[in-house]
C-alpha positions in Angstrom: 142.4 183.1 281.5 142.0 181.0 278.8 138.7 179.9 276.9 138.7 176.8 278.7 139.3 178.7 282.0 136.8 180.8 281.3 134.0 178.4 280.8 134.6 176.6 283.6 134.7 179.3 285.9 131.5 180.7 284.3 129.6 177.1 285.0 130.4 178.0 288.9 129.5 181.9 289.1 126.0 180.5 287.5 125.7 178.2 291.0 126.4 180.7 293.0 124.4 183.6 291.3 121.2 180.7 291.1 121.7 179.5 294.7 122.2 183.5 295.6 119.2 184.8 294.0 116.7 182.5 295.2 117.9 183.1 299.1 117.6 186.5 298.8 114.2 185.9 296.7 113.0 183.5 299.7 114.1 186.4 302.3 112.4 189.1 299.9 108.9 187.2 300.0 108.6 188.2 303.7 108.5 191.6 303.2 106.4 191.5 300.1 109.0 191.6 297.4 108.9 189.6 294.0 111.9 187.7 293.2 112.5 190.3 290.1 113.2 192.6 293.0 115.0 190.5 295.1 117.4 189.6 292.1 118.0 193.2 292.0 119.2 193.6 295.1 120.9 190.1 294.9 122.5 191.6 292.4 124.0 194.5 293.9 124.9 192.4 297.1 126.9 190.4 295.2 129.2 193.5 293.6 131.5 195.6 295.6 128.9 197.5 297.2 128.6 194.7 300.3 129.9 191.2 298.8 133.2 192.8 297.4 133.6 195.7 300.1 134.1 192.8 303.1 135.4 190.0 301.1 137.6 191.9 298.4 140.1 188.8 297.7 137.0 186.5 297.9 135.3 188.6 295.2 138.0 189.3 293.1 138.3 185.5 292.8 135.1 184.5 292.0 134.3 187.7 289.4 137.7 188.3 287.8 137.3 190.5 285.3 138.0 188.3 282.5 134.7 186.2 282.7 132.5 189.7 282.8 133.3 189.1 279.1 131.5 185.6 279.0 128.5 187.3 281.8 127.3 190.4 279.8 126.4 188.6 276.2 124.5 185.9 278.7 122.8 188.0 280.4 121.7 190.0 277.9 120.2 187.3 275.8 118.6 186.3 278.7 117.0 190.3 278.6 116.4 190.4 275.6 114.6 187.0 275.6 112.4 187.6 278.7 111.2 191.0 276.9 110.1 188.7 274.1 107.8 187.3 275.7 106.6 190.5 277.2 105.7 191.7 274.0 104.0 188.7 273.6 101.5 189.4 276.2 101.5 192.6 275.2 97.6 193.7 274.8 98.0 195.9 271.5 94.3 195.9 271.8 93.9 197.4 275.4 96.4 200.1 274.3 94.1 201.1 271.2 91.1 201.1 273.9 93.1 203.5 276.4 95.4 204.8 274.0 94.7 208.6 275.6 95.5 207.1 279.0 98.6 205.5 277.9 99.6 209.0 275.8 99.2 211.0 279.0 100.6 208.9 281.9 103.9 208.7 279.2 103.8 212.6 278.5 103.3 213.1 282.5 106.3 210.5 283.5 108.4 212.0 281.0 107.7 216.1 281.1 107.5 216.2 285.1 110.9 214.2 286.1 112.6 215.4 282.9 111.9 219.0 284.4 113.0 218.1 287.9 115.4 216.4 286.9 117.3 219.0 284.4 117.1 221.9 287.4 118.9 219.6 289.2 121.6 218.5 286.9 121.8 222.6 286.4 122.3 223.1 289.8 124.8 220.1 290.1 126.8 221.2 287.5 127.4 224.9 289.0 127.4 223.9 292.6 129.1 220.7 292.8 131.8 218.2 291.4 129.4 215.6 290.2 130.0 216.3 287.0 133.5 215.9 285.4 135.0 219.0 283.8 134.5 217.2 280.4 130.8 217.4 280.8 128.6 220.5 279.5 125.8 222.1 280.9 123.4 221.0 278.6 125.0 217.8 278.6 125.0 217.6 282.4 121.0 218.3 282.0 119.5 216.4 279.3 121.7 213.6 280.7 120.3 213.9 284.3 116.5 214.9 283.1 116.7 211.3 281.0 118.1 209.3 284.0 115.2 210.5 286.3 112.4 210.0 283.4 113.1 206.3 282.6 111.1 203.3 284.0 112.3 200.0 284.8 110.8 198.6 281.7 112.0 195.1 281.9 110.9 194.9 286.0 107.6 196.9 285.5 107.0 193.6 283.1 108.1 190.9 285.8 106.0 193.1 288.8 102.7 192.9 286.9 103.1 189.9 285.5 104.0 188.5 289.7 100.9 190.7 290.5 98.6 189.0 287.8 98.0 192.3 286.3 99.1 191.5 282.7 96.2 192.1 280.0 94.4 194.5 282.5 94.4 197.9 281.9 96.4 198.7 284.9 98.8 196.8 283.6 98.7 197.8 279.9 98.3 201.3 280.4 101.5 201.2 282.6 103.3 199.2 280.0 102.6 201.0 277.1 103.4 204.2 278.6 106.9 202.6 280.3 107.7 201.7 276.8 106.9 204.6 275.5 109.2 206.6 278.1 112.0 204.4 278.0 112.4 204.8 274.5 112.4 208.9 275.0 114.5 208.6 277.5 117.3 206.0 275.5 117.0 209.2 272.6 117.4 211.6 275.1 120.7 209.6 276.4 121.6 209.4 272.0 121.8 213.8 272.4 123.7 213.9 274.9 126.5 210.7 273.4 126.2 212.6 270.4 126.9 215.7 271.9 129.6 214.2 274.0 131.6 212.8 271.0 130.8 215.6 268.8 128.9 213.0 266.3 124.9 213.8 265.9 124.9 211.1 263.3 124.4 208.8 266.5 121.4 210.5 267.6 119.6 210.3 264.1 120.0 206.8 263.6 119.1 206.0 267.0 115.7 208.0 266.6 114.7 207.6 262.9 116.1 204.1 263.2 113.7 203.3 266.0 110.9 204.4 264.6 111.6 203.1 261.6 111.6 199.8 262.9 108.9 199.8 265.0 106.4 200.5 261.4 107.9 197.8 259.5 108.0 195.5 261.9 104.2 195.9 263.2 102.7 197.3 259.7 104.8 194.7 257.6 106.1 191.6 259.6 102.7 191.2 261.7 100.5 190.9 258.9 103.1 188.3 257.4 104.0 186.6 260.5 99.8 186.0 261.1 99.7 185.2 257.2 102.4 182.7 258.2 101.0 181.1 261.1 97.7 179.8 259.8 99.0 176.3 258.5 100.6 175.8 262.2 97.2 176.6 263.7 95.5 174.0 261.5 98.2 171.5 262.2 97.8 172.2 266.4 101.6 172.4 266.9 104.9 174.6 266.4 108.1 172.5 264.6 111.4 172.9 266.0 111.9 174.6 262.9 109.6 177.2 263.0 110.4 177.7 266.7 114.1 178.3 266.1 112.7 180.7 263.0 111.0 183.0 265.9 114.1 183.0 268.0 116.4 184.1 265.0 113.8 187.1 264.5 114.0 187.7 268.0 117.5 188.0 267.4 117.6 189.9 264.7 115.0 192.6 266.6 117.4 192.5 269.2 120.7 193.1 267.1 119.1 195.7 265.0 117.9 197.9 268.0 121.1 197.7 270.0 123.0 198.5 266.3 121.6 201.6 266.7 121.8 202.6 270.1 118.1 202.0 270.9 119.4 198.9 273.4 118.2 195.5 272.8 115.0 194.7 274.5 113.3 197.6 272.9 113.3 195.4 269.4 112.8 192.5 271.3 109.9 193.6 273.1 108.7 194.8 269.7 109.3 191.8 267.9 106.9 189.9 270.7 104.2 192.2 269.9 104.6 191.2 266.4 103.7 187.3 266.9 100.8 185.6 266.0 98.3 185.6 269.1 96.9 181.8 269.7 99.0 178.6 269.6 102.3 180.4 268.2 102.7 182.4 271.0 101.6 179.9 273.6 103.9 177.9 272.2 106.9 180.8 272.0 105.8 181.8 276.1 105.5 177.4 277.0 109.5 176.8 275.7 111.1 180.5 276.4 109.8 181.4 279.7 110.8 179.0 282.4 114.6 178.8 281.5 114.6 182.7 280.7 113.2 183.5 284.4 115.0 180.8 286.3 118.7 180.9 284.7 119.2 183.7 282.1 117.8 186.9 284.1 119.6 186.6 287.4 122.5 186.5 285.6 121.2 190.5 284.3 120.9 191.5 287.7 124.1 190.5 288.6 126.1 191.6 285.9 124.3 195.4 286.6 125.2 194.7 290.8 128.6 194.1 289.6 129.2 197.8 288.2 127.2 199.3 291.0 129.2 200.8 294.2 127.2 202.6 296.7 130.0 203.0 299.3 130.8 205.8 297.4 128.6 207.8 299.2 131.0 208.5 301.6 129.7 211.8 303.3 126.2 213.3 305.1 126.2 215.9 302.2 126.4 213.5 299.3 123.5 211.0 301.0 121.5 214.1 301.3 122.0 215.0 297.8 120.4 211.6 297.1 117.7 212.1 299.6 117.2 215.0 297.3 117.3 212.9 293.7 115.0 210.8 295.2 112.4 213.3 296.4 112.3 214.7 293.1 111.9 211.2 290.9 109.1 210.3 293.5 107.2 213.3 293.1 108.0 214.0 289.3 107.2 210.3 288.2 105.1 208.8 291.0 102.4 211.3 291.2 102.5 213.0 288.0 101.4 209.6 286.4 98.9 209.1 289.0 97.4 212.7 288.2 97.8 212.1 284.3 95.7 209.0 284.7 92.8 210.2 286.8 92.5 213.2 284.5 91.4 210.6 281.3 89.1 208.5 283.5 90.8 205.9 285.3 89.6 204.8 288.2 91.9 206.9 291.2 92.4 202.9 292.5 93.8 202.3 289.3 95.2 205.3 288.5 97.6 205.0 291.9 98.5 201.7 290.7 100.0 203.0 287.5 101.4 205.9 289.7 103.4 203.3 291.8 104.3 201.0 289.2 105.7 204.0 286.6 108.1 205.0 290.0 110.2 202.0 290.0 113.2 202.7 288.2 115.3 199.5 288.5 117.4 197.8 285.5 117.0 200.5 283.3 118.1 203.2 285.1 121.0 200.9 286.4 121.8 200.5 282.4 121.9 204.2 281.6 123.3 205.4 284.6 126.7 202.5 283.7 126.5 204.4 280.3 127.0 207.8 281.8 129.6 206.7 284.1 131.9 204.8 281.6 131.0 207.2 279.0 132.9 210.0 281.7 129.4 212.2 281.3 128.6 211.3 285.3 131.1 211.0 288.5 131.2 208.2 290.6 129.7 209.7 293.4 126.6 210.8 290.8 126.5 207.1 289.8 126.4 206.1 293.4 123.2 208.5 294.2 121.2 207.8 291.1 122.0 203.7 292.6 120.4 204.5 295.5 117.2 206.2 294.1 116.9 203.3 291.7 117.0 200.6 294.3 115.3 202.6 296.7 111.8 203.4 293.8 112.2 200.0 292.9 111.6 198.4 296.5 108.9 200.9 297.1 107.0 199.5 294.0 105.6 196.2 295.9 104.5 197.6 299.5 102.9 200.9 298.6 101.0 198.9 295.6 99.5 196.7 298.5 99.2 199.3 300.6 97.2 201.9 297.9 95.8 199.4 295.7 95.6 196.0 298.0 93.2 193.6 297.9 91.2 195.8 295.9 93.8 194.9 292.7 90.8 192.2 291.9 89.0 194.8 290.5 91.5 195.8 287.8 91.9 191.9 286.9 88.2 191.6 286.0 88.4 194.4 283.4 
């Protein structure tokens, strides 16, 4: 196709990936799902798993794979962007408040399913073909401990913010302590690349870098960004100037993380944290957030459905090897989290809260998983299993939060 081609075919996958998303959104609502959920699974309807596995010529036509070079860069500005303002509603001071709660539910959703997770890459990797012949045994663990320790970090956001749980400590706790294990789990995935290419350089700069940057840009570019913002507070508005000055740091936070192999909404997300509370980030949240939610996210979900092919779990043995996958990222995630939060003093309504909400999995553990599998660390049949406990933790999230927490929920909003 040429550039021309290209654009105009991407203006019509946009209207059908909108139009898609909010019917499945509409149909999701009944059964209690938020539309970040729903765009998941809109997502995923609309790739070869369903859309693509009855209509191949249909699908073929409408995602060639020419424009998935014009989709990914979209939709990961529109990532990128939405974790942004995440960070911007980011309670810094909660976290300092339960910083021990935070510390343990991280330590608990990272050590448990990292555990679990390992013995089972072990036992996949002498027992079965799931991994290729390329693929070490520490490789084939470290790899598969990481994919069952991550959190859905960008969805955990969207599902507490639908829940009108951001700035509680419910929702705080749980957010800190998703960041906290996503990031582990992305320098976990650095090892095992590093490993895989025979380059450890990769795995330094991806830790050091990221710590690096998150002390210069909350010790140094906070202080200067709040130094920065008082004139614009006395004024009682944000230029067009200033606002396109936030986006280019956005940006830059962004670029530097993924440069390093840290992924790009951890240095958004970061960069968020680092604006001025009070009219700057009301401002930020006022112009970024409506377009970021309603046209540059679905296009996320999508691109991720797009690489995602469950009907590769062709056979009773390989669905009960994911029956077994998920058991174990329940119980490792799920409930070590709810246990790690009761034992520093959160309420045990609160505490199964975080349990639930740590469980979900979604985006990020479709991210890492498409690593492995174009990397040629997992199979596609392991790719297809670790789909279906991602989907499957991430639709769980909504109903058993009503169902544990319910009504009760009030309770963590007053706090």
């Amino acid at each position: 196709m040429t550039n021309l081609q290209l654009a105009v075919h991407f203006f019509f996958q946009i209207a059908v990936i909108l139009l898609f998303c909010q019917l499945v959104g509409r149909l999701g609502r009944y059964i209690g799902q938020p539309q970040v959920v729903s765009e998941m699974i809109a997502g995923v309807l609309l790739g070869p798993s369903l859309f693509g596995l009855f209509f191949p010529e249909l699908f073929t036509r409408l995602f060639p794979p020419d424009t998935l070079r014009v989709l990914f860069p979209v939709s990961q500005l529109g990532l990128a962007a939405y974790m942004f303002v995440v960070g911007m509603e980011f309670r810094m001071d909660i976290v300092r408040e339960r910083l021990g709660s935070a510390v343990a539910v991280s330590v608990a959703g990272m050590v448990t399913p990292f555990v679990l997770g390992g013995a089972l890459g072990w036992y996949f990797f002498h027992h079965t073909t799931l991994f290729p012949a390329k693929t070490s045994q520490l490789e084939a663990v470290i790899f598969l401990g990481a994919s069952m320790c991550i959190t859905a970090f960008p969805m955990l956001a969207r599902i507490i913010h639908f829940k009108k749980l951001s700035g509680t400590v419910m929702g705080t706790v749980a957010l800190g302590a998703g960041a906290i294990d996503d990031a582990a789990a992305w320098a976990l995935l650095a090892v095992v690349l590093a490993s895989f290419d025979g380059d450890f350089s990769y795995a330094v700069r991806n830790i050091v870098g990221g710590i690096g940057y998150v002390a210069v840009t909350l010790a140094v570019v906070r202080p200067l960004l709040q130094r920065w913002a008082r004139p614009i507070e006395a004024r009682g508005s944000l230029s067009d100037g200033e606002f396109v000055f936030c986006l280019s740091l956005l940006a830059l936070g962004a670029w530097f993380t993924d440069a390093i192999g840290l992924h790009a909404v951890f240095g958004a997300f970061i960069m968020g944290a680092a604006m001025p509370r009070g009219l700057v980030v009301d401002a930020l949240r006022e112009r970024i957030q409506p377009l970021t939610v309603a046209l540059l996210l679905p296009l996320f979900f999508t691109y991720s459905g797009l690489n995602t092919q469950i009907g590769l779990l062709d056979s009773a043995y390989l669905w009960g090897l994911a029956g077994v996958i998920l058991l174990a990222a329940v119980g490792g995630k799920g409930v070590a989290c709810w246990l790690a939060a009761r034992s520093t003093g959160v309420s045990n309504r609160e505490a199964l809260g975080i349990g639930v909400l740590m469980n979900a999995r979604g985006l990020m553990e479709l991210i890492i998983i498409n690593i492995g599998l174009q990397r040629g660390i997992i199979s596609p049949a392991l790719f297809a299993t670790l789909v279906i406990m991602a989907v499957v933790t991430t639709l769980m999230a909504s109903p058993l939060f009503e169902w544990l927490v319910g009504r009760h929920g009030h309770a963590a909003r007053e706090r």
